[in-house]
C-alpha positions in Angstrom: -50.5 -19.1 102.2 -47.9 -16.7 100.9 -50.7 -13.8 101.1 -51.1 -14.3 105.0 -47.2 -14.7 105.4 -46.3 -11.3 103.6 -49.3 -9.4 105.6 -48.1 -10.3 109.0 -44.8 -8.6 108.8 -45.9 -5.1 107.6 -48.8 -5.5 110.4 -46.0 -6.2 113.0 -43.7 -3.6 112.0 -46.9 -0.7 112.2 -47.7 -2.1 115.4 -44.3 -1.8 116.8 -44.1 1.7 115.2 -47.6 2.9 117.0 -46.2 1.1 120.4 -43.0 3.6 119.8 -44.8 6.0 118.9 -47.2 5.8 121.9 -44.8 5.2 124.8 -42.9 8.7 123.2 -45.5 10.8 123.4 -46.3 9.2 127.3 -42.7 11.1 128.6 -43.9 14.7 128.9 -41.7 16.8 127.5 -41.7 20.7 127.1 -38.8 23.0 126.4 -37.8 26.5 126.6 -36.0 29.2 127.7 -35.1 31.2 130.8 -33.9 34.7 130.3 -31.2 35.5 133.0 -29.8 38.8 133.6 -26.3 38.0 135.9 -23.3 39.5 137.6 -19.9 37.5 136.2 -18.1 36.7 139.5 -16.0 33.7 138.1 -14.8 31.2 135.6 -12.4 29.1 136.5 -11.8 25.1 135.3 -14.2 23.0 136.2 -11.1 20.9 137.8 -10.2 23.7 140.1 -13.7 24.2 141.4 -15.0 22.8 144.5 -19.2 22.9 145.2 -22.4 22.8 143.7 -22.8 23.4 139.9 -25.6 23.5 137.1 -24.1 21.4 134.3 -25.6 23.0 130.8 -24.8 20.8 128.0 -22.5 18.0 127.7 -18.8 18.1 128.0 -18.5 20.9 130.9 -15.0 21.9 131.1 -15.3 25.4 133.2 -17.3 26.9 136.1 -19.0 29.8 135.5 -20.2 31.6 138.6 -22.8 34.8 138.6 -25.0 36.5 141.0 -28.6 36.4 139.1 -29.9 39.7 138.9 -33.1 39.1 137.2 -35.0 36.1 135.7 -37.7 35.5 133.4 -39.7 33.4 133.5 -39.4 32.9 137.1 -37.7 29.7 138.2 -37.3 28.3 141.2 -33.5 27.1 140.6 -32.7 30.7 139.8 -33.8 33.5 141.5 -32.4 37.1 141.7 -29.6 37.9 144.5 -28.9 34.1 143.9 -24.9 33.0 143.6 -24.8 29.8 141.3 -22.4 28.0 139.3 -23.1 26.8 135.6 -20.4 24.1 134.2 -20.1 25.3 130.5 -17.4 23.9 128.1 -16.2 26.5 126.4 -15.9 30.7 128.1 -14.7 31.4 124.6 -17.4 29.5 122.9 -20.1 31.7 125.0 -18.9 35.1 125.0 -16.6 35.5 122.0 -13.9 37.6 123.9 -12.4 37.3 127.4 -15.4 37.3 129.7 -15.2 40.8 132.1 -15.5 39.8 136.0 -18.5 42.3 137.4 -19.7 42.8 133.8 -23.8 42.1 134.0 -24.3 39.9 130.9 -28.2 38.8 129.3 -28.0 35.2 129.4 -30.4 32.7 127.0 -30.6 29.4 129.1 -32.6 26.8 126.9 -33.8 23.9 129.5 -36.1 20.9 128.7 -38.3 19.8 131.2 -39.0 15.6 130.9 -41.2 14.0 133.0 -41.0 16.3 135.7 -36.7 16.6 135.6 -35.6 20.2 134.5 -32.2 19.4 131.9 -30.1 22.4 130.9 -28.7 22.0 127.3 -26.8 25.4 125.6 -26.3 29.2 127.5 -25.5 31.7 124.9 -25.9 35.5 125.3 -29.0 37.2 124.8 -28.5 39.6 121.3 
């Protein structure tokens, strides 16, 4: 009796760790990066802006609008000639120094795609 007792539990807990394990690997996930070449036209505070944005991260505090010059791999969210608005936190946190409107800048833009929904998580220049 106390032999059958103690081999349940371990047998539950590695069942409920392959369940876990197998609804995981079931969301598709793939991550990567988009290499974007852009114009600075703007950053304001996220407060003060009023239309569509591309939120990166959490915490967006300021709106950060460019014309996309180039983009690679090609995307259908981004494409060159394009005017969009990515909600950052932090203008100092990204460029280091006060950002130069009509300065082109090499942007990194990590995104994960998950089950078919493209996530933006962290913008940083391209070195």
């Amino acid at each position: 009796m106390y032999y059958e007792g103690t081999m349940i539990r371990p047998l539950a807990i590695l069942a409920v760790s392959l369940l876990a394990c197998t609804t995981r690997q079931a969301q598709s996930t793939k991550e990567d990066e988009v290499r974007l070449r852009a114009t600075l036209l703007a950053v304001v505070p996220l407060t003060d802006f009023s239309g569509t944005v591309t939120p990166i991260g959490v915490d967006p505090q300021f709106a950060l609008t460019v014309r996309v010059e180039s983009v690679v791999p090609g995307d259908t969210h981004f494409r060159a000639g394009k005017v969009v608005t990515l909600a950052i936190h932090s203008p100092s946190l990204l460029f280091g120094v006060r950002p130069i409107k009509g300065k082109t800048y090499n942007f990194v833009l990590h995104r994960e795609i998950r089950d078919g929904k493209t996530g933006f998580y962290f913008l940083n220049l391209a070195t």
